[in-house]
C-alpha positions as CSV (number, residue, x, y, z in Angstrom):
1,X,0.0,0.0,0.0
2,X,1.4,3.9,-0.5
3,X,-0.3,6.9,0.5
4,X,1.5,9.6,-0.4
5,X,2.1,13.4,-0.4
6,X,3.1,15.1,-3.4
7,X,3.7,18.6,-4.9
8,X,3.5,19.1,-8.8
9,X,5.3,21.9,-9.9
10,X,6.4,23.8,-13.1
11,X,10.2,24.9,-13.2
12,X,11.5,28.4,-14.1
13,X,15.3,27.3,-14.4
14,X,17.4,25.3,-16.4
15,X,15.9,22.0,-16.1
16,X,19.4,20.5,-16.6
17,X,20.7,22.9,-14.0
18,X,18.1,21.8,-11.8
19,X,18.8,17.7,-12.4
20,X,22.8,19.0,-11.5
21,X,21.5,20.9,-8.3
22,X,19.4,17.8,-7.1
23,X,22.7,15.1,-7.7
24,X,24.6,17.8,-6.0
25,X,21.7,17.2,-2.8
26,X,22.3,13.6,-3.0
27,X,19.4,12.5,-4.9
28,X,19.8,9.4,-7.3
29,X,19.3,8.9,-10.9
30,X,17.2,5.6,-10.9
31,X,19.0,4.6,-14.3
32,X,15.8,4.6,-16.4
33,X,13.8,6.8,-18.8
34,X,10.6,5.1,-18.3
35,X,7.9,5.6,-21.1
36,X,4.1,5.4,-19.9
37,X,0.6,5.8,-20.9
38,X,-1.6,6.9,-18.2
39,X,-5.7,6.3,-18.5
40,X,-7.7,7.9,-16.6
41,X,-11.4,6.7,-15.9
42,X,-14.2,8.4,-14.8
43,X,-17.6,8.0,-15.1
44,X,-20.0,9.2,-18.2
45,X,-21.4,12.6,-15.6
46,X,-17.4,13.0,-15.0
47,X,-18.3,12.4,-11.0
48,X,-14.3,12.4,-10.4
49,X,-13.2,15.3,-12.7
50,X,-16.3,17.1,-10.4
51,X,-14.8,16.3,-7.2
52,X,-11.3,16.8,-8.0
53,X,-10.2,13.2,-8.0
54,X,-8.6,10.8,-10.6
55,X,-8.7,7.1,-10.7
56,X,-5.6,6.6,-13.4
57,X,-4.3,3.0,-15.0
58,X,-0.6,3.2,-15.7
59,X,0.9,0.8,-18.2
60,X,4.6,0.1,-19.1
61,X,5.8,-2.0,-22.1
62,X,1.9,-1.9,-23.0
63,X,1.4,-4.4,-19.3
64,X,-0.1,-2.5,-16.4
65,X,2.1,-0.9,-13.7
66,X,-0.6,0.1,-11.0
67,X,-3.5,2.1,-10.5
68,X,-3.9,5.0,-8.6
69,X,-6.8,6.9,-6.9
70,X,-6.0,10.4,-6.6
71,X,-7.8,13.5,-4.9
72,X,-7.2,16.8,-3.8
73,X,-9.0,18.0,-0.8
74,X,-8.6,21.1,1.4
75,X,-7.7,21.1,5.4
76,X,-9.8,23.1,7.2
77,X,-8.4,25.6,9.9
78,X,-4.9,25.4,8.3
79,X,-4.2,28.5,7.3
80,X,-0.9,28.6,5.5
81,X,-1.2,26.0,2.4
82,X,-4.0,24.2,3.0
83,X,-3.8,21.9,0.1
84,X,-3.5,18.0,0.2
85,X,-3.3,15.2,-2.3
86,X,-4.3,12.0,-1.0
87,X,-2.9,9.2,-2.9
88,X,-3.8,5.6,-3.0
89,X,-1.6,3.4,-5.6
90,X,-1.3,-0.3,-5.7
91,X,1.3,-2.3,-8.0
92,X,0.3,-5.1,-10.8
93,X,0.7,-7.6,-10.9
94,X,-1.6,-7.8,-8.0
95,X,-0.3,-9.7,-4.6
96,X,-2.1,-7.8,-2.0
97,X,-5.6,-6.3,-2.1
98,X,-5.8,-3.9,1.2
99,X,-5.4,-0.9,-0.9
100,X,-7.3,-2.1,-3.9
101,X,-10.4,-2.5,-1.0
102,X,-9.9,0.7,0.0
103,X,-9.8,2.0,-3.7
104,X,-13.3,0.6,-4.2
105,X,-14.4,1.5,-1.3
106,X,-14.0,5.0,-1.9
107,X,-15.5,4.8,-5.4
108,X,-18.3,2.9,-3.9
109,X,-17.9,-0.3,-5.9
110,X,-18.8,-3.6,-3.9
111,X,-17.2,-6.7,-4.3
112,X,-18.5,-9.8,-2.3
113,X,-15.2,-11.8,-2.4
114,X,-12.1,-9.2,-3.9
115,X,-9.7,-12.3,-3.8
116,X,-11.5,-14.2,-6.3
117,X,-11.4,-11.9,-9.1
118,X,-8.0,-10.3,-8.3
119,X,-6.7,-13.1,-10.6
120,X,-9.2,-12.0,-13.7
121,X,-7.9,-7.9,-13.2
122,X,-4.1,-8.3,-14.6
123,X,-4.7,-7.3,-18.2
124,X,-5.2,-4.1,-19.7
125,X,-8.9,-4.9,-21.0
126,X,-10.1,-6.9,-18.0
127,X,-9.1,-4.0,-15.3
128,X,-10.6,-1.5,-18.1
129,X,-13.8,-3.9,-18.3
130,X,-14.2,-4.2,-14.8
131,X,-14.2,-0.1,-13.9
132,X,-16.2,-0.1,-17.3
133,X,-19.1,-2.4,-15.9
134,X,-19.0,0.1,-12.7
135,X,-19.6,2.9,-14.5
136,X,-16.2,4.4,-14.9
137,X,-16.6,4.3,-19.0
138,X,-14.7,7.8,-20.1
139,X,-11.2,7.4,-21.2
140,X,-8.5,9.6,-21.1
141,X,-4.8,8.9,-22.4
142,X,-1.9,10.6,-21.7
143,X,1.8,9.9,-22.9
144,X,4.7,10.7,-20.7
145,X,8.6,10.2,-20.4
146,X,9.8,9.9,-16.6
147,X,13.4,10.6,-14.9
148,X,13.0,9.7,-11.1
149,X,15.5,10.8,-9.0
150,X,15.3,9.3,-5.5
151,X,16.9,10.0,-1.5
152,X,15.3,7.5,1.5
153,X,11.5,7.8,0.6
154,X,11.1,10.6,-1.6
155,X,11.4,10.5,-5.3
156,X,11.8,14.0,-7.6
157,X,10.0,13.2,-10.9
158,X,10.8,14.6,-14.2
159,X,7.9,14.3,-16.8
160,X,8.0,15.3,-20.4
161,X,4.4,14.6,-21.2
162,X,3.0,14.3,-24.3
163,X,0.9,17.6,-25.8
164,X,2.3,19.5,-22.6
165,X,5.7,19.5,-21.8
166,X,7.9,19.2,-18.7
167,X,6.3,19.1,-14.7
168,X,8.2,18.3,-11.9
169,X,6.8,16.2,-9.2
170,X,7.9,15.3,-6.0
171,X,6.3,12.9,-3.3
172,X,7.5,11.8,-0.3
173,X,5.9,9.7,2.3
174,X,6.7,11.1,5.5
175,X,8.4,14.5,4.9
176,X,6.5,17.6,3.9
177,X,6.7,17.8,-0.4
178,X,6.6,21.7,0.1
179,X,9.2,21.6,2.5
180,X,11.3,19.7,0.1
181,X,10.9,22.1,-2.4
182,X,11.5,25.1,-1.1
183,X,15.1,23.4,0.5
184,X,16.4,22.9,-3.3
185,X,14.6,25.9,-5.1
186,X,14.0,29.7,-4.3
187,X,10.2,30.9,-4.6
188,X,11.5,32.9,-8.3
189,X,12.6,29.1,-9.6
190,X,9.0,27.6,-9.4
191,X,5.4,27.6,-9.8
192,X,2.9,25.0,-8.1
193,X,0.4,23.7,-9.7
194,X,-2.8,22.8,-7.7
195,X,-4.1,20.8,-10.8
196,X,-3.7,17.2,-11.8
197,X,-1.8,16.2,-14.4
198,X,-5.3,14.9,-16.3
199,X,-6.8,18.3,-15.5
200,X,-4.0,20.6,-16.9
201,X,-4.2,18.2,-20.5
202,X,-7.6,18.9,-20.5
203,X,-7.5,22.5,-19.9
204,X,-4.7,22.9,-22.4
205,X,-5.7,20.8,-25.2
206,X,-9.6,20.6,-25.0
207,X,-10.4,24.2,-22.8
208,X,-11.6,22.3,-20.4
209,X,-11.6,24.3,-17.5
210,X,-14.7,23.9,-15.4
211,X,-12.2,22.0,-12.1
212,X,-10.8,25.4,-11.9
213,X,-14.2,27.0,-11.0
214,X,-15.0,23.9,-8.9
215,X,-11.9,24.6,-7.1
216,X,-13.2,28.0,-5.1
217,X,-15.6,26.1,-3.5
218,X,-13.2,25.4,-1.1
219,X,-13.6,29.3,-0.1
220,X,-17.2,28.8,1.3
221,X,-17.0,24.9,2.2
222,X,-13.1,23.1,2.9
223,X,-15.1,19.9,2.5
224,X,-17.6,20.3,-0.1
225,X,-16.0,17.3,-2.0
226,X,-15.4,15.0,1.2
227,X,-17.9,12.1,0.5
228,X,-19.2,9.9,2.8
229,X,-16.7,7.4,2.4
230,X,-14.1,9.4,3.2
231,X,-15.6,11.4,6.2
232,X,-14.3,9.6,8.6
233,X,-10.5,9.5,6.9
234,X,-10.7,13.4,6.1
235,X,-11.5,14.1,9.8
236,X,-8.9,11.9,11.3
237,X,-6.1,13.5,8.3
238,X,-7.5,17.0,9.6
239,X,-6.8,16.8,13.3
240,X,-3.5,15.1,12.7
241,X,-2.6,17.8,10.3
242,X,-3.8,20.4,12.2
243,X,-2.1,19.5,15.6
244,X,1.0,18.9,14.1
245,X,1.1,22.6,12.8
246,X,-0.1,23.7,16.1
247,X,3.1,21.4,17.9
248,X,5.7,23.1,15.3
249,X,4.2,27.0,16.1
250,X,4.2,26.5,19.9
């Protein structure tokens, strides 16, 4: 299982200077330019795009590499950058099914006995079939190139997507992403950007923009896209958020 935090960021410098920079920090080349196609699902009323949230099928070498559920939510009563991504990924093939469950669970899919059909979800077209017979029927694909550069749990991703051009990503699972950023760049070097990678290909090559009017509801309501099956998770991730920034002011 990962759950992850991650910032997603265009870069204002030299991207080769930056790569030097990050080798200088002791971050690792992982030897690979990796080559992907992500899919994204969602359903035919675009109930994910809506809420902020992405359920995305990677493949490699045409063979998927996971699937993620992705969503952006706001903290409540945290002032300075109240912005989290909640990530849920699980690998292929499949061994363990904890964070598939949870997956599922959050998308409100039921499945009697997950461990019996785990077996019929390693191909491309059954996994597609099976979100497709759920309701999850919309496809979008997106081509990227990725460098990862990696120190202890965090990973600094360089992505050349397709139609788009170059992001940098960087997730960690225990240190702050923001914190991390602002350690190897100065405020003039970057830009954060509060969309998903889906959303920002949508919005540049299809004006699709309506997730950026979605995205001031958070002014009026921090958890107008909490649904129920996350209400109990988005109130634990608040007061653990919330009283660990109250622990580092005092």
């Amino acid at each position: 299982m990962a759950q992850e935090k991650e910032i997603k960021f265009f870069l204002k410098k030299d991207l080769e200077l930056f790569i030097k920079d990050i080798v200088d920090q002791g971050y690792v080349f992982n030897g690979q330019n990796v080559t992907t196609q992500d899919i994204y699902l969602d359903t035919a009323d675009w109930s994910l795009y809506n809420s902020i949230a992405a359920l995305r099928v990677r493949l490699k070498d045409q063979k998927i590499h996971s699937l993620s559920f992705k969503k952006f939510f706001c903290i409540k009563n945290k002032v300075d950058d109240p912005w989290y991504i909640e990530e849920l990924e699980v690998k292929f093939p499949l061994v363990e099914t904890e964070t598939l469950q949870k997956i599922l669970t959050i998308l409100g899919i039921t499945v009697t006995n997950l461990s019996e059909i785990t077996p019929t979800l390693n191909t491309v077209a059954d996994l597609l079939s099976f979100f497709s017979q759920h309701g999850f029927t919309r496809q979008i694909k997106i081509n990227k190139n990725r460098r990862i550069f990696f120190q202890k749990d965090t990973e600094i991703c360089v992505d050349n997507v397709e139609k788009l051009g170059t992001l940098i990503e960087i997730e960690s699972k225990n240190e702050d992403p923001i914190k991390i950023t602002n350690a190897l760049l100065n405020n003039s070097e970057w830009e954060r950007s509060i969309e998903g990678i889906s959303n920002i290909f949508m919005r540049i090559n299809y004006g699709q923009d309506k997730h950026l009017h979605y995205m001031k509801n958070f002014e009026t309501d921090p958890t107008w896209n909490v649904w129920p099956t996350e209400a109990e998770w988005y109130q634990k991730l608040t007061e653990n958020i919330n009283h660990s920034h109250l622990d580092q002011s005092l």
